[in-house]
C-alpha positions as a printed NumPy array, in Angstrom:
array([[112.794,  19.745, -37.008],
       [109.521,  20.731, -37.661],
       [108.073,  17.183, -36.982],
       [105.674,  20.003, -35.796],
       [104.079,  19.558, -38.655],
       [104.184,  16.015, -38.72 ],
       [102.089,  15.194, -35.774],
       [101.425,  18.546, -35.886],
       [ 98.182,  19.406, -35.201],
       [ 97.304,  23.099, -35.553],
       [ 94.451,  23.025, -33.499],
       [ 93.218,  19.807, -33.026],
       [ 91.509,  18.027, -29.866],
       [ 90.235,  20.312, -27.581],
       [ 91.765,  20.333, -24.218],
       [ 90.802,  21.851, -20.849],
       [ 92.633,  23.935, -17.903],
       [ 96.363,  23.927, -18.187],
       [ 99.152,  24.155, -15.435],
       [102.667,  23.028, -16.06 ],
       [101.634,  20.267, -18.328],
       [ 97.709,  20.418, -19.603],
       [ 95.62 ,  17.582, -18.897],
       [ 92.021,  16.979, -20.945],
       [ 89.063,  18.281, -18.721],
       [ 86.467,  15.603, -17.724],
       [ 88.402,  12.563, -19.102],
       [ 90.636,   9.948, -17.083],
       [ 93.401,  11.077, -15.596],
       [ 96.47 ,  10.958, -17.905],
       [ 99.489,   8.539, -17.223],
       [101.674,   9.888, -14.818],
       [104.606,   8.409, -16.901],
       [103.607,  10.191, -19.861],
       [103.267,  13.242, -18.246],
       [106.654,  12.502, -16.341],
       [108.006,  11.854, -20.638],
       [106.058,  15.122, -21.636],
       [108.298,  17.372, -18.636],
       [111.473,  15.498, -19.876],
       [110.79 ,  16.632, -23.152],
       [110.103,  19.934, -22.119],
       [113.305,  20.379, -20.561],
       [114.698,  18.968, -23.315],
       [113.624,  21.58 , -25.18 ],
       [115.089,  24.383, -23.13 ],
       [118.487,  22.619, -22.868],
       [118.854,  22.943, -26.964],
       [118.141,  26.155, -26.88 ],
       [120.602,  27.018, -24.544],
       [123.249,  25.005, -27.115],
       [121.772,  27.363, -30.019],
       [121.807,  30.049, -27.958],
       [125.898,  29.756, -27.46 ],
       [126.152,  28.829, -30.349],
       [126.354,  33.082, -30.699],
       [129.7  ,  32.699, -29.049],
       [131.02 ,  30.749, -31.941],
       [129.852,  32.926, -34.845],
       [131.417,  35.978, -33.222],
       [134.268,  33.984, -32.856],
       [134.72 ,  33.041, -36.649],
       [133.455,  35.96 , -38.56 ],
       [136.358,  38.184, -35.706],
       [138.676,  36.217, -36.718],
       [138.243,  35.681, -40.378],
       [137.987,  39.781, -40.51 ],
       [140.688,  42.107, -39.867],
       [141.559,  43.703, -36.735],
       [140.759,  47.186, -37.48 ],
       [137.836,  45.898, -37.47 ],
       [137.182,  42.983, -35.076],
       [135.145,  45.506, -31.976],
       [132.678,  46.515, -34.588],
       [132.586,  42.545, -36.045],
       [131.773,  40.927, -32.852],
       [129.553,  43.611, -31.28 ],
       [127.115,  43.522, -34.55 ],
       [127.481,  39.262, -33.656],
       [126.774,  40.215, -29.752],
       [124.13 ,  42.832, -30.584],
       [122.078,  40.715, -33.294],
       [120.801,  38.276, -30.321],
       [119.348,  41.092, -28.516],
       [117.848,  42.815, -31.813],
       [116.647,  39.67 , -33.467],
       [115.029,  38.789, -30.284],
       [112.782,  41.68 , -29.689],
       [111.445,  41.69 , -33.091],
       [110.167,  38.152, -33.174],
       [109.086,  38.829, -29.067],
       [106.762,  41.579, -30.12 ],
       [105.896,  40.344, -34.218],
       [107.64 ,  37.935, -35.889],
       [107.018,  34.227, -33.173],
       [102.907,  34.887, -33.597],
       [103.728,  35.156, -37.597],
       [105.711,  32.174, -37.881],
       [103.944,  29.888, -34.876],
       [100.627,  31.834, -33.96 ],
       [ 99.158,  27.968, -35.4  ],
       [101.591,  25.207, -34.115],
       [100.774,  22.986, -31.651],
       [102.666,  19.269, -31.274],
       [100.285,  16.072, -29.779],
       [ 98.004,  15.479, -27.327],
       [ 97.947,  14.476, -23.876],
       [ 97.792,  11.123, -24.463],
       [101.111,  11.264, -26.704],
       [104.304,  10.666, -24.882],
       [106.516,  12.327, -27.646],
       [104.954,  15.619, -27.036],
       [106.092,  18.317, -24.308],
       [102.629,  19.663, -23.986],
       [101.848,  22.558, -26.687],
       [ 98.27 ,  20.345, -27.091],
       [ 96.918,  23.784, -28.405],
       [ 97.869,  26.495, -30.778],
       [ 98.146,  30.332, -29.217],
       [ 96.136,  31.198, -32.227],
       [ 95.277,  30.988, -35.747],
       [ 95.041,  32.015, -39.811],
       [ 96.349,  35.714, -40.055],
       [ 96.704,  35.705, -44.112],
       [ 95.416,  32.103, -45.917],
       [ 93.472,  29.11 , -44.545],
       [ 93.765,  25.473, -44.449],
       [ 96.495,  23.832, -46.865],
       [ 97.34 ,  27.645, -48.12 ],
       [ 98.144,  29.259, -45.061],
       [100.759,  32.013, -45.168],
       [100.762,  33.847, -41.799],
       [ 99.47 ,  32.818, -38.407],
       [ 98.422,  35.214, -35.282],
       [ 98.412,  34.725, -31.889],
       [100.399,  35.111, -28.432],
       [101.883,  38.763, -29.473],
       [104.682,  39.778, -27.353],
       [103.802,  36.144, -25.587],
       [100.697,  37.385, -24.155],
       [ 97.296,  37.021, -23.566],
       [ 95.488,  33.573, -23.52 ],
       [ 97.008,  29.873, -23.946],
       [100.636,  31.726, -22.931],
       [101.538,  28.132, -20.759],
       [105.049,  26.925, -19.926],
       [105.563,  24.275, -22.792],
       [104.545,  27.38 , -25.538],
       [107.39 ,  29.841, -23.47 ],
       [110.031,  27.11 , -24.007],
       [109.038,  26.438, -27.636],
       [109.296,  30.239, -28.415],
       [113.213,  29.941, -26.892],
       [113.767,  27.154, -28.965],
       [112.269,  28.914, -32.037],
       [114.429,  32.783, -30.999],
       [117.8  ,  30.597, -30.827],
       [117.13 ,  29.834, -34.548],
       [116.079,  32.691, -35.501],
       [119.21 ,  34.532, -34.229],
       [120.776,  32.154, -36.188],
       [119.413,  33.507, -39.866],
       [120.202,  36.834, -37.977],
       [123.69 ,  36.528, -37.666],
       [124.638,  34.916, -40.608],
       [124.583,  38.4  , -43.101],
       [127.112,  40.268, -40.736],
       [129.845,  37.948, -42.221],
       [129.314,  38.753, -45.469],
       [128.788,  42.572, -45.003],
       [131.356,  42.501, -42.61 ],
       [134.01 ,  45.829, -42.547],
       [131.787,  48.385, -44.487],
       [128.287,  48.504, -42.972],
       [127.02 ,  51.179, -40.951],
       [126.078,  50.631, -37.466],
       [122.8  ,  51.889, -37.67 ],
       [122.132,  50.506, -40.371],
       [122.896,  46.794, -39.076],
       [120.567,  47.375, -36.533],
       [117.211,  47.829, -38.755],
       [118.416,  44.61 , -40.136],
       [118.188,  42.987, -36.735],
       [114.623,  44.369, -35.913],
       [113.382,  43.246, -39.707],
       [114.759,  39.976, -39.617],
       [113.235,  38.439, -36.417],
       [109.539,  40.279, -36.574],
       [109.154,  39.982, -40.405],
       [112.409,  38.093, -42.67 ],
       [112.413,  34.472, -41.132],
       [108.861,  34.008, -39.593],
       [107.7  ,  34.304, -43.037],
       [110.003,  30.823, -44.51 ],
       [109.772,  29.701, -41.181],
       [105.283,  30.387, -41.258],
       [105.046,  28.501, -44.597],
       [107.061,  25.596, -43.778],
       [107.799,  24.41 , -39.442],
       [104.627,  26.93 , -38.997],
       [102.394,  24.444, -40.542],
       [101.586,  26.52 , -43.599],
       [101.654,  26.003, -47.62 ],
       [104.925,  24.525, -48.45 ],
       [104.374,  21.877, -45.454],
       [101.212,  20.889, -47.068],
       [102.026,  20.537, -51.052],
       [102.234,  16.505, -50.167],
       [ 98.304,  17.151, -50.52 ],
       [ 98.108,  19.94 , -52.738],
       [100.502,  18.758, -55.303],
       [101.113,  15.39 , -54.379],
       [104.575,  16.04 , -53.391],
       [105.997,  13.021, -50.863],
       [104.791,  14.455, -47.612],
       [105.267,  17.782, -48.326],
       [108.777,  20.483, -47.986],
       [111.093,  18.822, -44.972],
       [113.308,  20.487, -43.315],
       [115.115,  18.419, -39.882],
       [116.577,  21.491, -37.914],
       [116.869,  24.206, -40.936],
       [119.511,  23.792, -43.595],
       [116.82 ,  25.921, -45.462],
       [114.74 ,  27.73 , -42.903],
       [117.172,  28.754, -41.402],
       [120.583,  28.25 , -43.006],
       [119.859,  29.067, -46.767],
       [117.505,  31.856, -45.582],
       [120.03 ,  33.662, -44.118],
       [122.635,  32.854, -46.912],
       [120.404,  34.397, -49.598],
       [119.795,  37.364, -47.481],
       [124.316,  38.008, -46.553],
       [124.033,  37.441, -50.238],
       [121.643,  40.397, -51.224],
       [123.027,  42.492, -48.437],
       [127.05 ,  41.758, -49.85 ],
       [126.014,  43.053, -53.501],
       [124.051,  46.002, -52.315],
       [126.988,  46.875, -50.272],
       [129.443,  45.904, -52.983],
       [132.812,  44.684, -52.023],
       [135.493,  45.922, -49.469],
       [138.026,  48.574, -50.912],
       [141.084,  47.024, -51.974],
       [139.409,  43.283, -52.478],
       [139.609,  43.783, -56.326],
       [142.14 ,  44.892, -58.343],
       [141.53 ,  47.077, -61.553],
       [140.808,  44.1  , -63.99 ],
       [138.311,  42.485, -61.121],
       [140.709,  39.881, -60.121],
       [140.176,  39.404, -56.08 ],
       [142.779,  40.124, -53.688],
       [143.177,  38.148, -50.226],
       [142.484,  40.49 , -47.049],
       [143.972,  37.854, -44.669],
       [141.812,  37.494, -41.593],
       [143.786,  38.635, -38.042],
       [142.834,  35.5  , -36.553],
       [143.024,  32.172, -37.256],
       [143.04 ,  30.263, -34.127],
       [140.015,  32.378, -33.161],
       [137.922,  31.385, -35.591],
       [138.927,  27.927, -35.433],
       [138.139,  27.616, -31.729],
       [134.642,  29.864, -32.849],
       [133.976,  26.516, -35.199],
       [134.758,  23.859, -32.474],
       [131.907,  26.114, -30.194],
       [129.42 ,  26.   , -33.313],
       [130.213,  22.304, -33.657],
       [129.201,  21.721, -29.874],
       [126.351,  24.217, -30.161],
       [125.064,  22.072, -32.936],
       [124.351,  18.843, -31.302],
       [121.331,  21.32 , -29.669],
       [120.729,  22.302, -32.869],
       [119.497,  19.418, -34.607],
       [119.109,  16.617, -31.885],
       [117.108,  18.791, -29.547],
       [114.695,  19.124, -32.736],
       [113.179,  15.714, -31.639],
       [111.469,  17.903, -29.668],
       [111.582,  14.728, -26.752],
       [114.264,  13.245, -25.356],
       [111.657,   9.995, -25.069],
       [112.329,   9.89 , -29.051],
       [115.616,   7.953, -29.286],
       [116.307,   9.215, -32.69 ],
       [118.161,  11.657, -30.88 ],
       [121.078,   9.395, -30.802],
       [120.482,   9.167, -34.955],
       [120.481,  13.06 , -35.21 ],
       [123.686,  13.586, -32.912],
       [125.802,  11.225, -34.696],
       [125.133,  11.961, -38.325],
       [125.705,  15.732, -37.952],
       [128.617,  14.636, -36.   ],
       [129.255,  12.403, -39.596],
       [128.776,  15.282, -41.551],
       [131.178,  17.668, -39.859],
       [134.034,  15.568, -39.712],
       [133.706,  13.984, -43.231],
       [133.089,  17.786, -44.464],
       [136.455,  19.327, -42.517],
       [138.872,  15.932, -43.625],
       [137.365,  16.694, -47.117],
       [137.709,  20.177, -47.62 ],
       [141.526,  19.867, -46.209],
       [142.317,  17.462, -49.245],
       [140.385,  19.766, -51.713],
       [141.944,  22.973, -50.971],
       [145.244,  21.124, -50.652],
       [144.471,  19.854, -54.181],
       [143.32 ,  22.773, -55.516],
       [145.829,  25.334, -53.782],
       [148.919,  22.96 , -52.631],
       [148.195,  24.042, -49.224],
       [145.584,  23.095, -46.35 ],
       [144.377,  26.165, -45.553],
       [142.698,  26.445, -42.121],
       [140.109,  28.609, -42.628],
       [138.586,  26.302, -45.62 ],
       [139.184,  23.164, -43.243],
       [136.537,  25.179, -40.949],
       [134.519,  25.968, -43.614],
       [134.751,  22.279, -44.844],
       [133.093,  21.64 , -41.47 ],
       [130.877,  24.249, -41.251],
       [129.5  ,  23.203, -44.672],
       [129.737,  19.137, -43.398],
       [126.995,  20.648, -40.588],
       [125.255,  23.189, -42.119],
       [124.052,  20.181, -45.021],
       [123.339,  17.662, -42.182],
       [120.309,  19.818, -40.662],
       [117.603,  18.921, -43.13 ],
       [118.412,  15.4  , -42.976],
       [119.667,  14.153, -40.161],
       [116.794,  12.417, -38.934],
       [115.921,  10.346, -41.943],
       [118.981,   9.118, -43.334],
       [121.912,   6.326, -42.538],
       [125.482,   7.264, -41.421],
       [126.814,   6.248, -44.814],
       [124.495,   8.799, -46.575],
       [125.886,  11.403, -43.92 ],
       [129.12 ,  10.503, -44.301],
       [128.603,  11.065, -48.466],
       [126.457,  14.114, -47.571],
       [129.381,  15.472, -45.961],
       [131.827,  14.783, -48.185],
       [129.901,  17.053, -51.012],
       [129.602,  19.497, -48.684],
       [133.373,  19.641, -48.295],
       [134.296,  20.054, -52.166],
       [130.994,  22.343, -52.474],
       [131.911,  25.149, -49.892],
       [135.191,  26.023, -51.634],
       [134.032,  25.589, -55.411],
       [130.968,  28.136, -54.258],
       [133.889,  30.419, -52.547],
       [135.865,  30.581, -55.859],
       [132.881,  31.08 , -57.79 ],
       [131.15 ,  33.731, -55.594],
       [134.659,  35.892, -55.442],
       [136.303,  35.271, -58.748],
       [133.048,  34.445, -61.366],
       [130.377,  36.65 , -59.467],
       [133.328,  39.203, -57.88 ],
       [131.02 ,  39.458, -54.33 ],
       [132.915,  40.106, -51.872],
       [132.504,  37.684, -48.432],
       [134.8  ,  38.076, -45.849],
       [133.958,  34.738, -44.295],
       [132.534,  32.883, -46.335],
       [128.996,  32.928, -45.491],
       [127.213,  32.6  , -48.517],
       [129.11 ,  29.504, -49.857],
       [128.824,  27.482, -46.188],
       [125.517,  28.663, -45.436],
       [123.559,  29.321, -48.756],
       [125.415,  26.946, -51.412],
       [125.165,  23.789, -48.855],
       [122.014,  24.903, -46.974],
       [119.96 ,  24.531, -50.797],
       [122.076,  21.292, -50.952],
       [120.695,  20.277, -47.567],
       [117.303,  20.753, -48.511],
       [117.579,  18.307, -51.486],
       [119.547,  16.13 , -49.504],
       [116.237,  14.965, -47.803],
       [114.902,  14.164, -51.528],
       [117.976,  12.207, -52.166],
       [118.701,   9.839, -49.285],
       [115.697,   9.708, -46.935],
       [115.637,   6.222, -46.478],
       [111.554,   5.738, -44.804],
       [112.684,   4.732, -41.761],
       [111.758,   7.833, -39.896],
       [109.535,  10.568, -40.587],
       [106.867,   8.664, -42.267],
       [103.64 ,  10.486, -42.005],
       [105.291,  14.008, -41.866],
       [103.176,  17.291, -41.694],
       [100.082,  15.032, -41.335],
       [100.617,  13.385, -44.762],
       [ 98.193,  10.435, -45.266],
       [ 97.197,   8.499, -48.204],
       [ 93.843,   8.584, -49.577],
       [ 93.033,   5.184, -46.996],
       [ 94.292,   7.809, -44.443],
       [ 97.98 ,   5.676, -43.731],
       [101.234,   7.582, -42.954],
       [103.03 ,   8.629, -46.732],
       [106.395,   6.934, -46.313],
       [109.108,   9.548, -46.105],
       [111.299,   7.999, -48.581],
       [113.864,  10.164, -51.137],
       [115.41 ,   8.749, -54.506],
       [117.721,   6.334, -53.146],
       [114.147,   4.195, -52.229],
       [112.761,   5.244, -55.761],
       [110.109,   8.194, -54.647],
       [110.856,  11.248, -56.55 ],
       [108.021,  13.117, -55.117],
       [110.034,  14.285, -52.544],
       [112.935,  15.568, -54.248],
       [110.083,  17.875, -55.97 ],
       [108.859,  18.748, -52.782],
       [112.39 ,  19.885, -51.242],
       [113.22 ,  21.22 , -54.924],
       [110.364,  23.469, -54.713],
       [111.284,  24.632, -50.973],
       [114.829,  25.712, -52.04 ],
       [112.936,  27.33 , -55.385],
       [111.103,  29.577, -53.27 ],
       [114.135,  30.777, -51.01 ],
       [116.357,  31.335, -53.981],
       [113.642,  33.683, -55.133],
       [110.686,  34.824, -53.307],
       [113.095,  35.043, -49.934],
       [115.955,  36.37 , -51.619],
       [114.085,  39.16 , -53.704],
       [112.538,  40.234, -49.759],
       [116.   ,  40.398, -48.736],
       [117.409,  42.429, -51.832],
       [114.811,  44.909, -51.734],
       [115.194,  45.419, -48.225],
       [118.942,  46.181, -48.219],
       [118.515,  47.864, -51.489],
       [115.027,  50.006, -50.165],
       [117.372,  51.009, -46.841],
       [120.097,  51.896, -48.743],
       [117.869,  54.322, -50.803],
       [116.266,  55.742, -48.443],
       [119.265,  56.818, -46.664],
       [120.822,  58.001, -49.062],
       [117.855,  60.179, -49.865],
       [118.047,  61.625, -46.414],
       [121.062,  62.358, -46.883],
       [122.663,  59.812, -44.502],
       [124.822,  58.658, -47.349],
       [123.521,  54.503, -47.707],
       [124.114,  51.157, -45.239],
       [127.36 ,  51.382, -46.399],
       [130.559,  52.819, -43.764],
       [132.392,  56.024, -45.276],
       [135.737,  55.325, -47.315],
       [137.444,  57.016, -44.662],
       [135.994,  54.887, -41.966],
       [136.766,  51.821, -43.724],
       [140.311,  52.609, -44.206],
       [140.816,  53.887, -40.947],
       [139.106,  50.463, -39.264],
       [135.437,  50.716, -38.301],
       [136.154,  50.449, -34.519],
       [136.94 ,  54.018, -33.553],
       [134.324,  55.425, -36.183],
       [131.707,  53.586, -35.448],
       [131.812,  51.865, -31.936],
       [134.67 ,  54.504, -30.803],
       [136.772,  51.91 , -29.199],
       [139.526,  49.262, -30.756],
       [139.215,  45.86 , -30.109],
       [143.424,  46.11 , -29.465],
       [143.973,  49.175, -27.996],
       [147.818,  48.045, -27.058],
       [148.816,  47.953, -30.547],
       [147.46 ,  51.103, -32.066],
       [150.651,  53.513, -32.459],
       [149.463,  56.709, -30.894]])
């Protein structure tokens, strides 16, 4: 996505009064076309995040219907509630963190939608080490114009995204109260700080000149900001929370807790599949950039090469195609396509998706039967296992025929750095994507352990007993204990 960066230019030209689209004070009047492009754009903006935003619908869709029904009214109220939690935080904190610094062409520029300026500037680092930016808190004050409201839709849709993803994995044992801290953290503090360092313009955008790394971390639409941040963090929360009663026997071998509902979570996939087209196409950021058309068509590459895939593996592997992998399959085919949609050919989407299929369930088996953590729906395998493989993805098959030039990378002559992965013979930016996914597997994740694991102590100390449901509740069903209402009230013998 973050082309931000590429053109990016945190604070460059200085521009003058702005209305719906700013023009430059005291210079010749811009091009009505490309002002006309720069509204299209803008628009096109808002449209994508209205596909992220429903995309809501189809996560509380699968992780319902991959859980069971004792559960499924506390299960898709933590999905409904996370968009409104998530939301506020980055409102009031965590969108100055992450964007304070971003701004995306100049007038003159027909592939921009207007952000000429940034809302502010460094909060913790400066140039090429930049780790937090300020600026437009609680989207007020000055430079609060129409194209920087839009962008901060665009950028809350995501972020609900790395919300959302943990409440499959803790799913059916964790406490209502304490799900909603989680919401609050993650949008004001968890993602701006990937998202600050990276699509924010900060240090991992800008090791191409630091560390001579291709033209620096790239990530499309998120298979790491987003996607792999909020695997690692359903990770930390699922072994802080440890696994649902009953999954494991007495020598640690798992047990299957069927899902209630299978056609629900298959129709929640088909949603996230249509959602996604706003997901990573909409990252042009203009719909006057026809690589649009590139975007759309290798994440819908991906998805079907990772569902047909993942049907023949678990069918291998098992004897049977089970439906739930064949969403996962797809869910994985997508979730690997973000980073690299935009710089790669259909063949390489078609392979990337393929790997994503076998990867998903291998990462199941080995995250419930070698590492015995419990996820109900599969989160961290889809989301973490094939999000770190989307990041490198963009090291492997970039091809240089889009991108070049990313996050303002120039050569020492001052030329665009070709955005080109190993199939072209650049390693650089396999090191540069390697290092990305480095950081999330460790810095991110140890942030996300030590908050579930810091919660969990703390109530406990109070003596509100952990994040974790009571036994009782979780036998019972967490509907009636904790949201005092079942999701099927017609079947519950009185």
């Amino acid at each position: 996505m973050r082309k931000r960066a590429l053109r990016i230019t945190l604070g460059l030209f200085g521009v003058g009064a702005i209305t719906l689209i700013p023009s430059v004070a005291h210079a010749q009047e811009p091009d009505p076309v490309i002002v006309l492009g720069q509204q299209i754009n803008l628009l096109w903006i808002i449209i994508g995040a209205a596909l992220v935003v429903f995309m809501q619908a189809g996560f509380a869709l699968v992780e319902t219907g991959f859980c069971r029904a004792k559960h499924a009214a506390h299960v898709v109220s933590t999905n409904f509630a996370i968009f409104g939690l998530g939301f506020v935080g980055f409102f009031f904190v965590g969108f100055p963190l992450a964007f304070g610094g971003f701004s995306y062409g100049t007038a003159t520029d027909s592939w921009s939608f207007g952000l000429f300026e940034p809302v502010g500037g460094n909060l913790i680092g400066s140039g090429n080490w930049t780790f937090l930016w300020q600026g437009g808190w609680a989207l007020s004050g000055d430079g609060i114009t129409a194209p920087l409201i839009g962008f901060f839709l665009y950028m809350v849709a995501f972020m609900d995204t790395v919300a959302t993803i943990p409440t499959g994995a803790m799913a059916e044992r964790w406490k209502w109260g304490s799900f909603v801290i989680w919401g609050l953290f993650c949008g004001a503090i968890y993602y701006p700080l990937f998202a600050a360092w990276t699509w924010g313009g900060g240090w991992l955008s800008k090791t191409w000149d630091t560390m001579g790394l291709g033209v620096g971390y790239v990530d499309f639409a998120g298979s790491g900001v987003v996607h792999c941040v909020g695997g690692v963090a359903a990770l930390a929360g699922a072994l802080v929370l440890g696994p649902r009663i009953g999954k494991f026997d007495k020598d640690g071998n798992p047990r299957a807790l069927p899902g209630h509902h299978i056609p629900m979570a298959m129709l929640g996939t088909f949603i996230l599949l249509f959602g996604w087209f706003g997901f990573n196409a909409a990252s042009t950021f203009a719909a006057t950039d026809v690589q649009f058309a590139v975007v759309a068509t290798n994440t819908a590459i991906a998805g079907a090469f990772g569902a047909v895939v993942a049907m023949l593996w678990i069918t291998f592997r098992t004897g049977k195609p089970d439906p739930g992998m064949m969403a996962n399959g797809m869910l994985a085919g997508l979730v690997a396509i973000t980073a690299p949609c935009a710089f790669i050919a259909p063949w390489a989407a078609a392979v990337i998706g393929c790997i994503a299929g076998v990867l998903v369930i291998e990462a199941v088996f080995i995250v419930e039967r070698k590492l015995k953590v419990d996820d109900p729906v599969g989160a961290i395998a889809v989301h973490g296992v094939n999000g770190f493989f989307g990041v490198l993805a963009v090291g492997i098959f970039a091809n240089g025929s889009y991108g070049n030039g990313w996050n303002g990378a120039v050569d020492d002559e001052g030329n665009p750095i070709p955005l080109k992965g190993v199939i072209k013979g650049e390693w650089g930016q396999l090191g540069a994507q390697a290092l990305g996914g480095l950081v999330i597997v460790t810095v991110i994740f140890g942030i996300a352990y030590s908050f579930f694991k810091i919660h969990d102590m703390i109530s406990k100390s109070s003596g509100k007993g952990g994040i974790r449901s009571k036994e009782e509740d979780e036998v019972v069903g967490l509907d009636i204990p904790e949201m005092g209402v079942h999701a099927y009230p017609e079947f519950v013998q009185s």
